[in-house]
gemmi code that builds the backbone of each chain (N, CA, C; Angstrom):
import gemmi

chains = {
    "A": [
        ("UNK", (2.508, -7.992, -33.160), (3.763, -7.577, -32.535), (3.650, -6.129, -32.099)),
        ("UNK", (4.131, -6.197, -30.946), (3.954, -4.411, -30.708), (5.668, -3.983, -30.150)),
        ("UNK", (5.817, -2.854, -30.205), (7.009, -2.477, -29.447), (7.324, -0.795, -28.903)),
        ("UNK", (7.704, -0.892, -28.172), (7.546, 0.953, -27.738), (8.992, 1.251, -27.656)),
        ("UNK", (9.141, 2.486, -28.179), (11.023, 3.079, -28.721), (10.565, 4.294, -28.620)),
        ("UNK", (12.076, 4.679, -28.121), (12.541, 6.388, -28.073), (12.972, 6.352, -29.871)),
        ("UNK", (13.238, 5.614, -30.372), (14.284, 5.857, -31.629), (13.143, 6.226, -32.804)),
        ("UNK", (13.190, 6.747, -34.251), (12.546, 6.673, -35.110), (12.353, 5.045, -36.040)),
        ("UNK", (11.550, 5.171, -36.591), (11.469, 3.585, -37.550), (11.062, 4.468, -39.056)),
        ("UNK", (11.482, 3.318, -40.046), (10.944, 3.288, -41.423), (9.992, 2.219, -41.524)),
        ("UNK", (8.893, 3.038, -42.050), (7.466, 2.186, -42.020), (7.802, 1.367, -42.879)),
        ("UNK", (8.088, 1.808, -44.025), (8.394, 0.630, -45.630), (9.451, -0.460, -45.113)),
        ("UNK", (10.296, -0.173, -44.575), (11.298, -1.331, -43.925), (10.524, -2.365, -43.169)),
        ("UNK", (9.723, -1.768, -42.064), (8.694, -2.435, -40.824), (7.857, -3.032, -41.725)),
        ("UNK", (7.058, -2.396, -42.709), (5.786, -3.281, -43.462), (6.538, -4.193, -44.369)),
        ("UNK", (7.733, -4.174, -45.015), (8.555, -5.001, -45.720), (8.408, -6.359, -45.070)),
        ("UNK", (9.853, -6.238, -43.913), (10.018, -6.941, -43.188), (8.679, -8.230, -42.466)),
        ("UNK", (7.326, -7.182, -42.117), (6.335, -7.977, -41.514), (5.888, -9.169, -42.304)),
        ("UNK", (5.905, -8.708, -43.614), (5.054, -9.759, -43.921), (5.714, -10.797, -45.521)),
        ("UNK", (7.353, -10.375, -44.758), (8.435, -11.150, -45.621), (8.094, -12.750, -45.830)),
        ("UNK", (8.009, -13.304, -46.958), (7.564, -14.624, -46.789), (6.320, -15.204, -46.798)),
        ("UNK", (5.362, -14.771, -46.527), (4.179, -15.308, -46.295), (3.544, -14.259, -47.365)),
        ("UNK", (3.248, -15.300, -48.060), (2.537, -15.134, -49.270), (1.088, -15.645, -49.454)),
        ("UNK", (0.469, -15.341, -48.235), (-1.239, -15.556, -48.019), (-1.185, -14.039, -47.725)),
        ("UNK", (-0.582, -13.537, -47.652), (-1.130, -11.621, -47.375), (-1.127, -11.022, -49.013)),
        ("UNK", (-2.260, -10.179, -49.275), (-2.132, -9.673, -50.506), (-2.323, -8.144, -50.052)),
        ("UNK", (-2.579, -8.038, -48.754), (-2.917, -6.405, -48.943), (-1.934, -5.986, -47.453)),
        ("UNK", (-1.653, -4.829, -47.492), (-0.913, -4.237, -46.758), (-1.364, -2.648, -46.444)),
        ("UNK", (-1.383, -2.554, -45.169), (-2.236, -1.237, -44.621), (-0.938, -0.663, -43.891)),
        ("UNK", (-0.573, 0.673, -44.345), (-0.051, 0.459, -42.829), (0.015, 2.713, -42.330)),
        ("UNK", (-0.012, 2.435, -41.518), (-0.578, 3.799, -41.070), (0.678, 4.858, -39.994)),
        ("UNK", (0.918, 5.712, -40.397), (2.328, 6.645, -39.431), (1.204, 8.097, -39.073)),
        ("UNK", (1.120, 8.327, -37.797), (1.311, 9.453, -37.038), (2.174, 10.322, -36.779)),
        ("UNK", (1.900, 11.240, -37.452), (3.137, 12.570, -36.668), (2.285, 13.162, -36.373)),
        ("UNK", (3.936, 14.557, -35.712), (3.891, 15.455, -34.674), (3.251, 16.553, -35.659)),
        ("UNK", (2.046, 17.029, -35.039), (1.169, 18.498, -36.037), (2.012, 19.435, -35.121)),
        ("UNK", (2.490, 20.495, -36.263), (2.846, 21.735, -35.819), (2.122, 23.047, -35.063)),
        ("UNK", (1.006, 22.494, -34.876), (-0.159, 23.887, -34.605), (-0.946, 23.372, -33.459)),
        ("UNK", (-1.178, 24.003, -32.770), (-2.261, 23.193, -31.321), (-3.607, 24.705, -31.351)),
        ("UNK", (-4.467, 24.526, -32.342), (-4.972, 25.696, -32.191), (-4.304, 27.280, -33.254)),
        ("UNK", (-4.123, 28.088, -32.112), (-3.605, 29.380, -32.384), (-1.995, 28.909, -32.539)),
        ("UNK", (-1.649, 27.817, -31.521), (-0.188, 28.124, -30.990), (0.539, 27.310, -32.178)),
        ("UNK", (2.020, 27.549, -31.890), (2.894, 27.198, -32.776), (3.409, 25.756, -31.795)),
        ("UNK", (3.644, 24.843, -32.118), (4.471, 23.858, -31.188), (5.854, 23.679, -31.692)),
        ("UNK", (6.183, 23.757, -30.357), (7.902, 24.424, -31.010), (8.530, 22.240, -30.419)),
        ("UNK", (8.437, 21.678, -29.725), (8.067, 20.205, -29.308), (7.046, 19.535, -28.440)),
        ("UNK", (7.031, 18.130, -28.716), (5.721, 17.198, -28.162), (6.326, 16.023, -27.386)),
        ("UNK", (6.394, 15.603, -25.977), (7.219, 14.864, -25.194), (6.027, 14.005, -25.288)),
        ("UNK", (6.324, 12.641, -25.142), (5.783, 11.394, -25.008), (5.964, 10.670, -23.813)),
        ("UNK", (4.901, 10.828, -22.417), (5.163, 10.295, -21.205), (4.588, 8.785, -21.499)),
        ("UNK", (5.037, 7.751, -21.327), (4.068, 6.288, -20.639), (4.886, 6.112, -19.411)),
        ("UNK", (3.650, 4.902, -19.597), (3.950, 3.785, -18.268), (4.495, 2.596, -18.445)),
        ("UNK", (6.219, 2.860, -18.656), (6.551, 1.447, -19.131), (5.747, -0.163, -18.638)),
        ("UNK", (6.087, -1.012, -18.896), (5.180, -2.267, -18.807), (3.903, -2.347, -18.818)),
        ("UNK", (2.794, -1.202, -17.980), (1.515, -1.629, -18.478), (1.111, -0.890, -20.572)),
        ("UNK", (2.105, -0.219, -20.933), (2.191, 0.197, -21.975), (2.294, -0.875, -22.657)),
        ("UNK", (3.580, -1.572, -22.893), (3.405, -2.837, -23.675), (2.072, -3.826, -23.586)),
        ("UNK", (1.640, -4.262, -22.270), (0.624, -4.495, -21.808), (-0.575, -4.325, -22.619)),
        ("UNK", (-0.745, -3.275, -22.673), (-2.450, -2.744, -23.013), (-2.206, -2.662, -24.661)),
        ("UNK", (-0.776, -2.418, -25.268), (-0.664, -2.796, -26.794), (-0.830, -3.938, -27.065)),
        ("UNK", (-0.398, -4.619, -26.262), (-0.464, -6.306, -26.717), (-2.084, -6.913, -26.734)),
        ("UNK", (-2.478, -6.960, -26.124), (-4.329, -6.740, -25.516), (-5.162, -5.768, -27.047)),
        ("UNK", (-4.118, -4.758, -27.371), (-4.994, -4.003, -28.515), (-4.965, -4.988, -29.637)),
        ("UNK", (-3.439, -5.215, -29.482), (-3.452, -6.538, -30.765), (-3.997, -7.317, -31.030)),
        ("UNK", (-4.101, -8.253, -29.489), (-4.942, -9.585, -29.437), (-6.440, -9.280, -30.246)),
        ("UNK", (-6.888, -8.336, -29.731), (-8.221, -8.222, -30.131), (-8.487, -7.926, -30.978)),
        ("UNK", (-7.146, -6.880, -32.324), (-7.187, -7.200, -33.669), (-7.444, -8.504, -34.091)),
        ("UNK", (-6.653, -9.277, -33.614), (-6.387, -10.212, -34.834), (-7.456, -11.424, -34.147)),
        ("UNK", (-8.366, -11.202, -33.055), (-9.709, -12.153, -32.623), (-10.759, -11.847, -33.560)),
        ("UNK", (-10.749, -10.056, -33.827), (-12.047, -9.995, -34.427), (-11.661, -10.027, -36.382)),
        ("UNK", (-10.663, -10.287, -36.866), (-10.315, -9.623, -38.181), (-9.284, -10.710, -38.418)),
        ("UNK", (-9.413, -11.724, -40.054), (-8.855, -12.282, -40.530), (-7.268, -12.230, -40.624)),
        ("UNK", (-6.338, -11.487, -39.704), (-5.033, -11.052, -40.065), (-3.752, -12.060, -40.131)),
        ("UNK", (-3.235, -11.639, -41.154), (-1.895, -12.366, -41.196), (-0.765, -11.958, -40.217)),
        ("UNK", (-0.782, -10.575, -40.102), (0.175, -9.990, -39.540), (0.119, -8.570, -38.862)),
        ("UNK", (1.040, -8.009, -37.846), (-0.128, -6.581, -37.732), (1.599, -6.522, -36.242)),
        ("UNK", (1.365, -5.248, -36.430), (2.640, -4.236, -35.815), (2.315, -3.027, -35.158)),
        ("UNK", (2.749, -2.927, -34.035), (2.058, -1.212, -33.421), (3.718, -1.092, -33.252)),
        ("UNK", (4.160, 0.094, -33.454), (5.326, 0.786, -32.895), (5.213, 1.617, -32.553)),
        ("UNK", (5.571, 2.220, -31.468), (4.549, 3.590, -30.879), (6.067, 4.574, -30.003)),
        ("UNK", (6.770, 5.437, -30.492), (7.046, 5.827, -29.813), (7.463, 6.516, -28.700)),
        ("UNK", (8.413, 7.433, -27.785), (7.994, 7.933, -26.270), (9.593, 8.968, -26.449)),
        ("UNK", (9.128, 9.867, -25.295), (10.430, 10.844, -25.471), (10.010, 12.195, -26.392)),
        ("UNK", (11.021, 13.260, -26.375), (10.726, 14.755, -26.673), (11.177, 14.623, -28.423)),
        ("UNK", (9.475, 14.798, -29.445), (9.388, 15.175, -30.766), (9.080, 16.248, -30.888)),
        ("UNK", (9.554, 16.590, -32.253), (9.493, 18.022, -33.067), (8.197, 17.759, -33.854)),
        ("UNK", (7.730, 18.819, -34.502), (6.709, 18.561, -35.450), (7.211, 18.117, -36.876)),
        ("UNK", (6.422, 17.073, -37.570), (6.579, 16.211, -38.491), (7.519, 15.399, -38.250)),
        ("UNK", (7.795, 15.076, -37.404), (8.426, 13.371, -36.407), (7.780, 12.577, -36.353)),
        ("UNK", (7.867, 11.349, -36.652), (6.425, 9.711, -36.354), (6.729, 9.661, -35.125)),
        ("UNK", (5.581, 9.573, -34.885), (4.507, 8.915, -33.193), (4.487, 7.833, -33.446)),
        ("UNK", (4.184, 7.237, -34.392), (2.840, 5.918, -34.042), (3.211, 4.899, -35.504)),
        ("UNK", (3.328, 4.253, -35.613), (3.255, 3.153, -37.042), (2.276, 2.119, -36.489)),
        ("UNK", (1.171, 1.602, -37.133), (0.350, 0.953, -37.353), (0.533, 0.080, -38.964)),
        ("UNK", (0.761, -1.213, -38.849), (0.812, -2.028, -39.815), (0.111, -3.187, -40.166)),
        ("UNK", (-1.198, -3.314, -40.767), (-1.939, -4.935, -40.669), (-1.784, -5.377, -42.079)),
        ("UNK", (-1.977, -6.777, -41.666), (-1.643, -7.345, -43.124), (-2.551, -8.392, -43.118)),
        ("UNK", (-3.386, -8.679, -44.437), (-4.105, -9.622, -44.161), (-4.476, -10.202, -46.069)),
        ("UNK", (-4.826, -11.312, -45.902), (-5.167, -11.684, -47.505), (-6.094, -10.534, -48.554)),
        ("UNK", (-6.994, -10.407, -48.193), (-7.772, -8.912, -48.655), (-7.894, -7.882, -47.885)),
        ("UNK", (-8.393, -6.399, -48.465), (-7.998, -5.719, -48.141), (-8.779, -4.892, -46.785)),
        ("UNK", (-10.018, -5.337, -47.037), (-10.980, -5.097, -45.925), (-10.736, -5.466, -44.792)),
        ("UNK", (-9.993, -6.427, -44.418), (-9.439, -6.759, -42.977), (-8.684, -5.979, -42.565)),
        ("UNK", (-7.670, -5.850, -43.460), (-5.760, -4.952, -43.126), (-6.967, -3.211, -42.902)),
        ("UNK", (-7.671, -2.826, -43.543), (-8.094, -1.254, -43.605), (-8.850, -1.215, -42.217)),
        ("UNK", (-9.856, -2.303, -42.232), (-10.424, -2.260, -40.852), (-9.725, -2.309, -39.286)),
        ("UNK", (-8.952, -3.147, -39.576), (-8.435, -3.418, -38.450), (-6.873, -2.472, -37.892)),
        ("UNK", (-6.765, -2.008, -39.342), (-5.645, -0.872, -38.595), (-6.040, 0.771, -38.252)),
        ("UNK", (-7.804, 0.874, -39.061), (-8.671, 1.677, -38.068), (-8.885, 1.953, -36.906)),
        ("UNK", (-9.076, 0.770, -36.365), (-9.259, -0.129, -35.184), (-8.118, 0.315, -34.104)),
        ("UNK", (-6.906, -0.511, -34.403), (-5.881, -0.092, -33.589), (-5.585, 1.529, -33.295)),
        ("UNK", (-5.531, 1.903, -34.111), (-5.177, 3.495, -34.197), (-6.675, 3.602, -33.229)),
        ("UNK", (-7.844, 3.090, -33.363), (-8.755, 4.144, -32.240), (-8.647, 3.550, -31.105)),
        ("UNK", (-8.299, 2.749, -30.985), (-7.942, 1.871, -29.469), (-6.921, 2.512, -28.745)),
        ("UNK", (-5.761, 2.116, -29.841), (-4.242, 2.610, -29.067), (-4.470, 3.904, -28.378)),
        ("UNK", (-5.082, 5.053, -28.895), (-5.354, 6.537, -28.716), (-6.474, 6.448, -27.287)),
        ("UNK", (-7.199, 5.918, -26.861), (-8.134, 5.831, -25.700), (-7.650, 5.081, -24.577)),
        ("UNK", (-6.823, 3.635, -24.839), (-6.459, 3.095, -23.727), (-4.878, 2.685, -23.636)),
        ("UNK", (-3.860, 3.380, -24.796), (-2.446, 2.923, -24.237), (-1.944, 3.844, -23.735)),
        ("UNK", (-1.271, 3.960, -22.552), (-1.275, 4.804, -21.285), (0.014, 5.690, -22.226)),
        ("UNK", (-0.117, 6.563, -22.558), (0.947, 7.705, -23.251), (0.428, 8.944, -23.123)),
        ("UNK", (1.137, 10.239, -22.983), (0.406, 10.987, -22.346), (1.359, 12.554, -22.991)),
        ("UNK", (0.599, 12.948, -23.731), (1.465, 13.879, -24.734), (1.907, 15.880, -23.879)),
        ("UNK", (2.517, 15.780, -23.941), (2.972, 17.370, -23.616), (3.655, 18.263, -24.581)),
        ("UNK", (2.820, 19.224, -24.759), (3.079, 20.389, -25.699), (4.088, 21.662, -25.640)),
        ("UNK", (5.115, 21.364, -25.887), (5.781, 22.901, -25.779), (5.336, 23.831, -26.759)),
        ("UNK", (5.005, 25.044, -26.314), (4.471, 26.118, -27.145), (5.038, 27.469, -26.809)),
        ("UNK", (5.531, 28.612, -27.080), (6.028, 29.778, -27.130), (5.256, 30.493, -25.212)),
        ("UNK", (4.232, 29.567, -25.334), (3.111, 29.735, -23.791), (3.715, 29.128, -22.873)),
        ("UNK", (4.685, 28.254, -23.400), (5.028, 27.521, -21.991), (4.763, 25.651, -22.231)),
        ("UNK", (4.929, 24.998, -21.393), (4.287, 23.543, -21.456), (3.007, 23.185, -21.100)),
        ("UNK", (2.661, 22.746, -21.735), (0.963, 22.066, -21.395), (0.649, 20.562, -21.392)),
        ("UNK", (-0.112, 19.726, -20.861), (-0.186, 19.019, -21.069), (-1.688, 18.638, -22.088)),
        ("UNK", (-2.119, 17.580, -23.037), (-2.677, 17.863, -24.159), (-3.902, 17.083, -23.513)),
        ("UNK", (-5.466, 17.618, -23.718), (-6.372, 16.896, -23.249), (-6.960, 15.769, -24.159)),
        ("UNK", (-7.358, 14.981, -23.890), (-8.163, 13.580, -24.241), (-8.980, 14.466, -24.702)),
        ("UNK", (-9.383, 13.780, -25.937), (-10.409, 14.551, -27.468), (-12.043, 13.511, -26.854)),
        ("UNK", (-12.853, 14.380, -26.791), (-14.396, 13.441, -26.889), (-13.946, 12.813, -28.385)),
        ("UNK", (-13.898, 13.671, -29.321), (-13.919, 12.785, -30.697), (-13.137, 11.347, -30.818)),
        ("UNK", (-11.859, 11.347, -30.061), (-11.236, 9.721, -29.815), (-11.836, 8.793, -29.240)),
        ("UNK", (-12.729, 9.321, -28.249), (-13.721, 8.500, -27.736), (-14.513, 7.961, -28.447)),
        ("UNK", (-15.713, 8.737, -28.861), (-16.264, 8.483, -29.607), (-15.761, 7.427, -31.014)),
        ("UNK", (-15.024, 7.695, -31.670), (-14.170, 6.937, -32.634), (-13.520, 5.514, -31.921)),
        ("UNK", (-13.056, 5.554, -30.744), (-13.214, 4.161, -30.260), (-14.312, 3.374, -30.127)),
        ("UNK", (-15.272, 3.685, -29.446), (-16.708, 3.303, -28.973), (-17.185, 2.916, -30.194)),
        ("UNK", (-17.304, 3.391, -31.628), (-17.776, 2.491, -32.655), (-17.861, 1.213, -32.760)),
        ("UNK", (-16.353, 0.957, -32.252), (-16.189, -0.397, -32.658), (-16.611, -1.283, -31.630)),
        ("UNK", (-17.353, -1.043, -30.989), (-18.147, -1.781, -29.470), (-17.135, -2.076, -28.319)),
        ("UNK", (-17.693, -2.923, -26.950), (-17.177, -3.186, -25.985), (-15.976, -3.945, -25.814)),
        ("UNK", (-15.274, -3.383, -25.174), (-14.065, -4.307, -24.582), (-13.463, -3.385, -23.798)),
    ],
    "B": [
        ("UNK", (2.290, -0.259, -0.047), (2.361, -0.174, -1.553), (3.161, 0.749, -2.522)),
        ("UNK", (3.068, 0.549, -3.534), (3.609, 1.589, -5.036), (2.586, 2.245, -5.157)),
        ("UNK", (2.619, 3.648, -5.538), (1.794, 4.509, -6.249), (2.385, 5.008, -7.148)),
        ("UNK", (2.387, 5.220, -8.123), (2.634, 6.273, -9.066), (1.607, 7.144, -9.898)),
        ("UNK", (2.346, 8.181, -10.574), (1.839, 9.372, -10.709), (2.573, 9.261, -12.395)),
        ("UNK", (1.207, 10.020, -12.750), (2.063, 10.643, -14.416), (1.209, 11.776, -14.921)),
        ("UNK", (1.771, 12.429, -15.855), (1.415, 13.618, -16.334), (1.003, 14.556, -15.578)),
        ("UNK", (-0.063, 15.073, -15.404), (-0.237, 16.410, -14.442), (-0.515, 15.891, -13.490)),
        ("UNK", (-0.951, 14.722, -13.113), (-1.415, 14.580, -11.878), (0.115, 14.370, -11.011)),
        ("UNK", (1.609, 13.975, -11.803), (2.664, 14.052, -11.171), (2.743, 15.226, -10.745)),
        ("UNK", (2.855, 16.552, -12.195), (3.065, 17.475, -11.808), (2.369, 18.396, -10.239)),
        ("UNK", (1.232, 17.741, -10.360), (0.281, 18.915, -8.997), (0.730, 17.808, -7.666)),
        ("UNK", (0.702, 16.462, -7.911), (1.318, 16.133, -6.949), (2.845, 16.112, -5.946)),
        ("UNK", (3.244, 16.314, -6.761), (4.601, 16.852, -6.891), (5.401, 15.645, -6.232)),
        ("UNK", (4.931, 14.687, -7.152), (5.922, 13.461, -6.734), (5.582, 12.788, -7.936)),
        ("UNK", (6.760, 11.662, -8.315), (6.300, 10.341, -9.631), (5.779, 9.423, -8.697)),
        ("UNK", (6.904, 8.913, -7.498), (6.374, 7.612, -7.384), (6.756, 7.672, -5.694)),
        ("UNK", (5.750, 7.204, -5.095), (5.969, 6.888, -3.704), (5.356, 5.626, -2.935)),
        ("UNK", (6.127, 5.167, -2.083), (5.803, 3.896, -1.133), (4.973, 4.413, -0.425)),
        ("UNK", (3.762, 3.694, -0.180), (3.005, 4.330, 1.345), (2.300, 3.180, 2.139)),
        ("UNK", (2.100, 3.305, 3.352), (1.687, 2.603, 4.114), (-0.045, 3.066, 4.593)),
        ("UNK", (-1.211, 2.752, 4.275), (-2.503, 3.251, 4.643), (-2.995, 2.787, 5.452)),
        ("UNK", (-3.640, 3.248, 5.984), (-4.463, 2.777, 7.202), (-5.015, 1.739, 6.766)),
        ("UNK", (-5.128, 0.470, 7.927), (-6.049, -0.629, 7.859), (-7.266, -1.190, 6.497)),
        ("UNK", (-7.878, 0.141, 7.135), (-9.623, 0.130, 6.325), (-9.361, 0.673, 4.920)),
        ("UNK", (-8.666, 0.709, 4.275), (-7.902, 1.319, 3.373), (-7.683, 0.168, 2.144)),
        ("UNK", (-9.107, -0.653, 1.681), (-8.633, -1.931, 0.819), (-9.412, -1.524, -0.706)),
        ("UNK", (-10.141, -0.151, -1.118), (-10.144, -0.386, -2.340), (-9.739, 0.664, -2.729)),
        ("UNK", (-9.435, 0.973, -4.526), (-9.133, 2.165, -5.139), (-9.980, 3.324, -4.587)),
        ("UNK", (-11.036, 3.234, -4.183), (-11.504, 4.618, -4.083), (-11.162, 5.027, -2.684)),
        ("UNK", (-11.041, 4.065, -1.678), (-11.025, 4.475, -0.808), (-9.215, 5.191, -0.389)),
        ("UNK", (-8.491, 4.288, -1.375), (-6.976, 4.974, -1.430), (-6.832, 6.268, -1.925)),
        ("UNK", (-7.656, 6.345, -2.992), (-7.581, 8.117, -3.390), (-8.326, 9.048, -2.529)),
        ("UNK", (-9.059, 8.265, -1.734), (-9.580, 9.527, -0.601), (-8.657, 10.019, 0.176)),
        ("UNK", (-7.668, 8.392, 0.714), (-6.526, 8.734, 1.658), (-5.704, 9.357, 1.236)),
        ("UNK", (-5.003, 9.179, -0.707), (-3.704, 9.473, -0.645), (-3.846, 11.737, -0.720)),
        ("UNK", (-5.629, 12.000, -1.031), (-5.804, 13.424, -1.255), (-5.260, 13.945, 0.291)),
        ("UNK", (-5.353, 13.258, 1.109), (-4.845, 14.103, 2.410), (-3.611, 13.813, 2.657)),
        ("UNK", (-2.434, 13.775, 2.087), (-1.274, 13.783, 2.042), (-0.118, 14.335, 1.765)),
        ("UNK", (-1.025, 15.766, 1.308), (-0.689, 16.976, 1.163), (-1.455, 17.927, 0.121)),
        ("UNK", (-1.520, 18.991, -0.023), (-2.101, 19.953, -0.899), (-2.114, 19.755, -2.205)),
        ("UNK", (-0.446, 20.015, -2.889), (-0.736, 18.705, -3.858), (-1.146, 17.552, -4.571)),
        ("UNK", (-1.445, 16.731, -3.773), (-2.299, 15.110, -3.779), (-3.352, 15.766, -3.843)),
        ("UNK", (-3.767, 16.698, -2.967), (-5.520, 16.977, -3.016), (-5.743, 17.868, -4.240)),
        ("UNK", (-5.120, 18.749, -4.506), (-5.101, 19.296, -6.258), (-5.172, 18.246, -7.127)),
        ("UNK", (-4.447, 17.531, -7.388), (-3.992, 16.787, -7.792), (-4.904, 15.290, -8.326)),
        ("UNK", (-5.694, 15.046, -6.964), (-6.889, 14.275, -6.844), (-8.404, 14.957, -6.583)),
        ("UNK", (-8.622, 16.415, -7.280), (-9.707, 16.857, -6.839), (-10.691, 16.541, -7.358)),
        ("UNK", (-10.468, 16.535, -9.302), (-11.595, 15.755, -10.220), (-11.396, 14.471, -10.746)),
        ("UNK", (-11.692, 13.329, -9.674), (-11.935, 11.998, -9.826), (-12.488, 11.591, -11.285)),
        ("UNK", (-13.102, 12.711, -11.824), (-13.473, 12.096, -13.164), (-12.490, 11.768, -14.463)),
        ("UNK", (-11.295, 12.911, -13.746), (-10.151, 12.292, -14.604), (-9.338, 12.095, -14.136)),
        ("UNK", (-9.531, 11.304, -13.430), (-8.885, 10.531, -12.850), (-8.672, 8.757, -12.941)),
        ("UNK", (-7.435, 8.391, -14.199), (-8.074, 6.776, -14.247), (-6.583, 5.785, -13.142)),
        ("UNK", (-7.471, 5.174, -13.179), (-6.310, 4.526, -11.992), (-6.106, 2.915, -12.717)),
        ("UNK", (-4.926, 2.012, -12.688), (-4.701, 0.631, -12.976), (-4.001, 0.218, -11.493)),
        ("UNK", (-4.089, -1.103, -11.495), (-3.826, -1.652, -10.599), (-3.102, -3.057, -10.917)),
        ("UNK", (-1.788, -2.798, -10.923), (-0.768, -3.911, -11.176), (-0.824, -3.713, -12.465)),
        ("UNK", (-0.757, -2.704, -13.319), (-0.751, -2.456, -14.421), (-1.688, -2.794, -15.179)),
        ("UNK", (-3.177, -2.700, -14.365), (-4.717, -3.105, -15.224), (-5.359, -2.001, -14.791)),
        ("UNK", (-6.485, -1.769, -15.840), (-6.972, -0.288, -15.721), (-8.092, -1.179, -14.693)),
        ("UNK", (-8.386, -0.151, -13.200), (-9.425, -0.235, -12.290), (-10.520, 0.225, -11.987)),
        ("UNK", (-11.335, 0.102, -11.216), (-12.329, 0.903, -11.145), (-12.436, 1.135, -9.588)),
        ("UNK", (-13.166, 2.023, -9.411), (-13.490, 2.643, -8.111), (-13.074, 1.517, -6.534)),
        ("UNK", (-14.138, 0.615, -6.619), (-14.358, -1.001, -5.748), (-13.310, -1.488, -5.893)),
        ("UNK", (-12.453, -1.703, -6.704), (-11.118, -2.453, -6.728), (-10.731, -2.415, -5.777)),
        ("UNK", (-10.308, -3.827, -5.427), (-9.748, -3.899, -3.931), (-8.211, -4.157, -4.027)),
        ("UNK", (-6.786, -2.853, -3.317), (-6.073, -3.008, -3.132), (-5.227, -3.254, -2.259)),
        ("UNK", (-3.898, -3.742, -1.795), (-3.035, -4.547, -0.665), (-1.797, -3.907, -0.830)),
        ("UNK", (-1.096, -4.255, 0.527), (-0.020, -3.768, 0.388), (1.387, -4.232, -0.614)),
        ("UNK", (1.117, -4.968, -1.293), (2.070, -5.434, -2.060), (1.931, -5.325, -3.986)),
        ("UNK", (0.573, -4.130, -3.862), (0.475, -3.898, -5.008), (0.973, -2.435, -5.790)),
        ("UNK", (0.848, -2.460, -7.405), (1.452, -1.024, -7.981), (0.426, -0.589, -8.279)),
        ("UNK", (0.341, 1.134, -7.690), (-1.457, 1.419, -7.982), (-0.249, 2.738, -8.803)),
        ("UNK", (-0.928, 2.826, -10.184), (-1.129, 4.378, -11.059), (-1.884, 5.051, -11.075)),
        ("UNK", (-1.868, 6.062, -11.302), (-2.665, 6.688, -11.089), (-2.417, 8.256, -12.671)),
        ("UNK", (-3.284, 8.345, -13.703), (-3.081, 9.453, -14.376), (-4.030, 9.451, -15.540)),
        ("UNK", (-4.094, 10.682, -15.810), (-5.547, 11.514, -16.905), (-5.744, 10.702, -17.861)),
        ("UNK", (-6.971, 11.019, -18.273), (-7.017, 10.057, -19.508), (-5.787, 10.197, -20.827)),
        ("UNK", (-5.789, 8.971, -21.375), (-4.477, 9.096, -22.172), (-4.944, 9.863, -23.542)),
        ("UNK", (-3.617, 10.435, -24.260), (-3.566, 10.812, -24.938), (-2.187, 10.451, -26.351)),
        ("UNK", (-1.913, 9.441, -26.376), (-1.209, 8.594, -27.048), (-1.322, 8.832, -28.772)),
        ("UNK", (-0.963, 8.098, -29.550), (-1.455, 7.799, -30.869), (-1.153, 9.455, -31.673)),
    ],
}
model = gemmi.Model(1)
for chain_id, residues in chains.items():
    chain = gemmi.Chain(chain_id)
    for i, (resn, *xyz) in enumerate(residues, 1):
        res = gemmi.Residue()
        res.name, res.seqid = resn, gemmi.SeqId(i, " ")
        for name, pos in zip(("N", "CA", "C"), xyz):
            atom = gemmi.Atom()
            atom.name, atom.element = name, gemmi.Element(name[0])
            atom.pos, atom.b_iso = gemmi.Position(*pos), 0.0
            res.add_atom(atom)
        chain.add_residue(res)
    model.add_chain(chain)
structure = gemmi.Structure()
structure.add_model(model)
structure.setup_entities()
């Protein structure tokens, strides 16, 4: 399941909820991104969240699929959200659920290095400097590319 | 067609989203970002380093050869930075 929101979420509610009932999941992963206060030297005073509505959902759904092709999962959640954050605000909830635990850890690795290389979101920094927009890390790359082609 | 624009490449272009009509010979991604750089100073800032430059097409990420029509949504913006 994926979904993209301006609003905040509670992860413990979201990982609750996911895998209410189904009692073939024994392990539960689930992963929140926030807003870092520091870009460097600078102070970030907020962090705006641009996408591209529809191919956004799009390319989450596609991240999913390919979770749960390569990795035993019961269940698994991207919430990702868009719009002007402060620092220590959630970005991102990542949730997999799967009977053991090596699936749910792997595969919400996974998403988190995927989501970060190909879901079209596009971060801008307010800083005491002015606005910037934030560059694509070689290291995300790299950290995607582990996990091979697609 | 649709074009759109996001993040800096909106900003230097100085537009989000515009209709345009291209010349004829004008049927793949690369050859649209050659056209849309002469469309003003902006666009050509804007479109100067193709390397970051990623483009989707109908909301699929494209490549250069992609062949586009007039009834499609071409994006156009930097590599993402999401997550």
């Amino acid at each position: 399941m994926i979904r993209v929101q301006r609003e905040d979420f509670d992860a413990a509610a979201e990982a609750k909820a996911l895998v209410a009932g189904n009692h073939r999941v024994g392990s539960v992963v689930t992963f929140v991104g926030l807003v870092r206060g520091a870009a460097g030297e600078a102070t970030i005073g907020a962090m705006t969240l641009e996408h591209y509505p529809g191919m956004t959902e799009r390319e989450l759904a596609k991240i999913d699929a390919e979770a749960r092709a390569r990795w035993p999962l019961e269940a698994s959640l991207i919430v990702h959200r868009y719009g002007r954050l402060k620092p220590g605000d959630q970005i991102v909830l990542v949730v997999t659920a799967s009977a053991h635990r090596q699936a749910a850890f792997a595969a919400n690795e996974f998403l988190v290095d995927w989501l970060k290389t190909k879901a079209p979101f596009w971060k801008l920094e307010s800083t005491a400097q002015g606005e910037q927009w934030v560059d694509a890390r070689a290291a995300d790359d790299y950290a995607a590319k582990r996990w091979g082609p697609k | 067609m649709k074009v759109l624009y996001f993040s800096w490449l909106k900003t230097r272009a100085g537009i989000g989203e515009e209709t345009v009509t291209p010349p004829a010979g004008v049927a793949s991604v690369g050859a649209l970002l050659n056209w849309l750089a002469t469309r003003s100073p902006g666009h050509a800032a804007a479109l100067a380093n193709r390397s970051v430059v990623r483009v989707a097409v109908n909301q699929e990420y494209a490549t250069t050869n992609a062949p586009v029509g007039p009834n499609d949504e071409i994006a156009l913006f930097p590599p993402v930075t999401g997550g």
